[in-house]
PLY file of the C-alpha trace (Angstrom):
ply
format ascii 1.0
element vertex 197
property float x
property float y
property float z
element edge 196
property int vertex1
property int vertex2
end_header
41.27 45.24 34.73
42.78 43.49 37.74
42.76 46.52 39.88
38.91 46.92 38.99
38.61 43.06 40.08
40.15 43.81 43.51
38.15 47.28 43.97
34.95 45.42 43.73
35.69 42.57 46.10
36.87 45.08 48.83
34.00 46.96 48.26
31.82 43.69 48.73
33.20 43.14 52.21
32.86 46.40 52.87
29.36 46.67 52.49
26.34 45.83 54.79
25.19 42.65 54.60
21.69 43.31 54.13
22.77 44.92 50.28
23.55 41.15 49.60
20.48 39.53 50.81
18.83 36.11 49.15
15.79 35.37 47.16
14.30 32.72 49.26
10.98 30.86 47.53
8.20 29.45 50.01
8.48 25.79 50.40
4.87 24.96 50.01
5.55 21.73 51.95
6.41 22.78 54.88
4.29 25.94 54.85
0.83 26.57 55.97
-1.70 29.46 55.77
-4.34 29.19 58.09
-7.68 30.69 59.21
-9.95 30.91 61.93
-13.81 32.57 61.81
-16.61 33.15 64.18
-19.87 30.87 63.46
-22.97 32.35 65.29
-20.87 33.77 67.82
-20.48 30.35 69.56
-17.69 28.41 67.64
-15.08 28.83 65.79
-14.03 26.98 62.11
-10.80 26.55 61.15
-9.66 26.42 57.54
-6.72 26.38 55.14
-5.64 27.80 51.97
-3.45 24.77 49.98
-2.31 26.41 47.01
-0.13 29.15 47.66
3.71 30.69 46.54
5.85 33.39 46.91
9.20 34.85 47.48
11.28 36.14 50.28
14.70 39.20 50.03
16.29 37.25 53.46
19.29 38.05 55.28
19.66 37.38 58.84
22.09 39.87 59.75
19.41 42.77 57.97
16.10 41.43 58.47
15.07 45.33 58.22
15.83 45.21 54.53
13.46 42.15 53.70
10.69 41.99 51.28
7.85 39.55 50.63
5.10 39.12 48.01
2.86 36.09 48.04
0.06 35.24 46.11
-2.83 32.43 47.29
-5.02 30.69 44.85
-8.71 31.45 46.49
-10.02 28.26 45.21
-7.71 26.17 47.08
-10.17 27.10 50.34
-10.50 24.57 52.59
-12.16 24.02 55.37
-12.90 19.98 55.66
-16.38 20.72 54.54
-16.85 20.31 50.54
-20.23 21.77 50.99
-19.17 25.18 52.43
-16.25 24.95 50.35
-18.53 25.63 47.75
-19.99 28.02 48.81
-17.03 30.07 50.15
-15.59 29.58 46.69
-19.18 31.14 45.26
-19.80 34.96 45.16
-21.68 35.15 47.81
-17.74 35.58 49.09
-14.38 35.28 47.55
-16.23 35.32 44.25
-13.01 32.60 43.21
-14.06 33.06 39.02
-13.93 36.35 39.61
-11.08 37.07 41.70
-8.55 33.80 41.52
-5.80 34.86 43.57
-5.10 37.24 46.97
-2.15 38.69 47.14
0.27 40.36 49.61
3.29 42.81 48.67
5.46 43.85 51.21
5.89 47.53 52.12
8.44 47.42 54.96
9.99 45.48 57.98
10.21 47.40 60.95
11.17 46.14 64.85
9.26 46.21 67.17
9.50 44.85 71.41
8.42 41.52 70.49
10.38 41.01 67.37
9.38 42.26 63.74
6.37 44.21 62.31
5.67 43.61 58.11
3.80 46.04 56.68
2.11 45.81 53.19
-0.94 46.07 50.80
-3.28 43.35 50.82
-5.57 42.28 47.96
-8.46 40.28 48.15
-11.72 40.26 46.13
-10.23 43.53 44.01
-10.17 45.84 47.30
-6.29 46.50 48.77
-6.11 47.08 52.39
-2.88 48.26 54.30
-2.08 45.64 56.71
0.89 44.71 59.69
1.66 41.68 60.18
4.01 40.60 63.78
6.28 37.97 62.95
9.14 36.14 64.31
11.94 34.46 62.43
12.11 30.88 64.05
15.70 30.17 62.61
18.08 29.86 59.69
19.91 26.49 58.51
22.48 25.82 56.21
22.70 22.08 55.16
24.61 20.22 51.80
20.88 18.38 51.30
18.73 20.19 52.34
20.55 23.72 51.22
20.00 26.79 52.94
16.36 27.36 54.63
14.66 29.86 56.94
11.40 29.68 59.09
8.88 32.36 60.20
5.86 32.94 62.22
3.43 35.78 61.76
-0.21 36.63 62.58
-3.14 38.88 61.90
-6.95 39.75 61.76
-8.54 41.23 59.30
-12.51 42.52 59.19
-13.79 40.46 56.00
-16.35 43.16 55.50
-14.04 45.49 54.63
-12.98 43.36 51.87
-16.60 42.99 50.75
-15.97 39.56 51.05
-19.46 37.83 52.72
-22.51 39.66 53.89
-24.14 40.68 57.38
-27.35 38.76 57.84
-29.63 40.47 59.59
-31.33 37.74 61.25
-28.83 36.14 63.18
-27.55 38.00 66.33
-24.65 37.27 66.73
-24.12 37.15 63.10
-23.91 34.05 61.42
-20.17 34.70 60.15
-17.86 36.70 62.79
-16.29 39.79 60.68
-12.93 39.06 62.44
-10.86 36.57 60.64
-7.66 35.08 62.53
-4.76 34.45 59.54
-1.75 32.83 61.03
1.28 31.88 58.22
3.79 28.99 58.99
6.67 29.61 56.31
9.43 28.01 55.61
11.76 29.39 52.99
14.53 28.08 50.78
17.62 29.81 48.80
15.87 29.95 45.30
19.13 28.68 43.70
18.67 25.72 46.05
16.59 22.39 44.83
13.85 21.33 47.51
14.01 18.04 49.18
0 1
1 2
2 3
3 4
4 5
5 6
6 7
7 8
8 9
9 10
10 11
11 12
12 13
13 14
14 15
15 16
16 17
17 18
18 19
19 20
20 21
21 22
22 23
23 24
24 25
25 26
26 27
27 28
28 29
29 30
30 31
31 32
32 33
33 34
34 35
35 36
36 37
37 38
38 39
39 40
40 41
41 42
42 43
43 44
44 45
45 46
46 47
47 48
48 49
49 50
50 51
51 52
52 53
53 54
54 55
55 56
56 57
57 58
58 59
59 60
60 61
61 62
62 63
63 64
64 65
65 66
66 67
67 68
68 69
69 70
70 71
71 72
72 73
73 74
74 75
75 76
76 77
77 78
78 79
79 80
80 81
81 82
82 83
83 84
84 85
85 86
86 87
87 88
88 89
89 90
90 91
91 92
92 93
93 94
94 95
95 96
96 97
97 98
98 99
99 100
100 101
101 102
102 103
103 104
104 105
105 106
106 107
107 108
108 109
109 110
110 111
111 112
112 113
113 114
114 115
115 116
116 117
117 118
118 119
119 120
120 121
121 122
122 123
123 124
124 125
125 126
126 127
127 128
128 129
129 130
130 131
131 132
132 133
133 134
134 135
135 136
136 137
137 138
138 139
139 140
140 141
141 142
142 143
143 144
144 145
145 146
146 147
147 148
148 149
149 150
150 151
151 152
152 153
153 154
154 155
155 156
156 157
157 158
158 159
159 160
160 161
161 162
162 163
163 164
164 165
165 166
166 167
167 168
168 169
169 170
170 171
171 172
172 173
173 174
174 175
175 176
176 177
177 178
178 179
179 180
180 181
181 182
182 183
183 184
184 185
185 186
186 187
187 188
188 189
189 190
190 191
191 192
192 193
193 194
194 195
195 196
């Protein structure tokens, strides 16, 4: 029994560290997931989803080895307008009785010149679209309060079309909604055996 004890703990150190990476949950409070949209060709609105979770595989030293899936609730749209709120939330787009939630499951993390590629399958209004998202890991803490915590940056377009999310009126040239949307995701993640503060 005690030579089966030490076998495993030398194996342990032996090991990369990426085979003992942490489940990191988003901390909703210090995260945002933002979007940006073409009106009439002209301006652009800003908007936000609020309610949002998901969980991270982290370890510094093997970022390759990472996963994510997150899930957003579509009816937490916001975009300081309770009128076209509404209406984003109707199915004339994300259809929100319909289809509550997007979702995002991770595929891989490769490097790339600037930093980190994630790739993975994105759901939205029932259609799943491969996507790669460039991010950048913006540092890792370790505090007795505040427990151990990581922050990243990513961003991405996406054509809403091809999640049949909205329609292309005819009458408006430029259209009256862009088809590229701008996502950008502020996260910042903490051990899941840790207690937010």
């Amino acid at each position: 029994m005690r030579r089966a004890l030490w076998f495993t703990a030398i194996v342990a150190l032996l090991l990369p560290s990426g085979l003992w990476a942490a489940t990191h949950t988003i901390d909703r409070a210090h995260s945002s997931v933002e979007f940006t949209i073409r009106h009439l060709g002209i301006s652009k609105v800003k908007g936000n989803f609020g309610d949002f979770a998901g969980t991270l595989v982290f370890d510094e030293d093997a970022i390759e080895k990472g996963s994510v899936s997150v899930t957003i609730q579509t009816s937490s749209i916001d975009t300081g307008n309770e009128n076209r709120d509404k209406h984003l939330r109707s199915a004339d787009f994300f259809d929100v009785e319909k289809y509550p939630t997007i979702t995002f499951e991770s595929t891989k993390v490769e490097k790339s010149e600037e930093g980190w590629i994630l790739h993975g399958n994105l759901t939205m209004h029932g259609v799943t679209r491969e996507v790669a998202i460039p991010f950048e890991v913006l540092g890792v803490i370790s505090d007795p309060q505040l427990g151990t915590r990581a922050g990243f940056e990513g961003s991405l377009t996406i054509q809403r079309e091809t999640f049949g999310v909205g329609w292309e009126d005819m009458k408006f040239r430029p259209p009256l909604i862009g088809n590229d949307v701008e996502i950008s995701l502020n996260l910042e993640t903490i051990q899941q055996e840790q207690q937010e503060k």
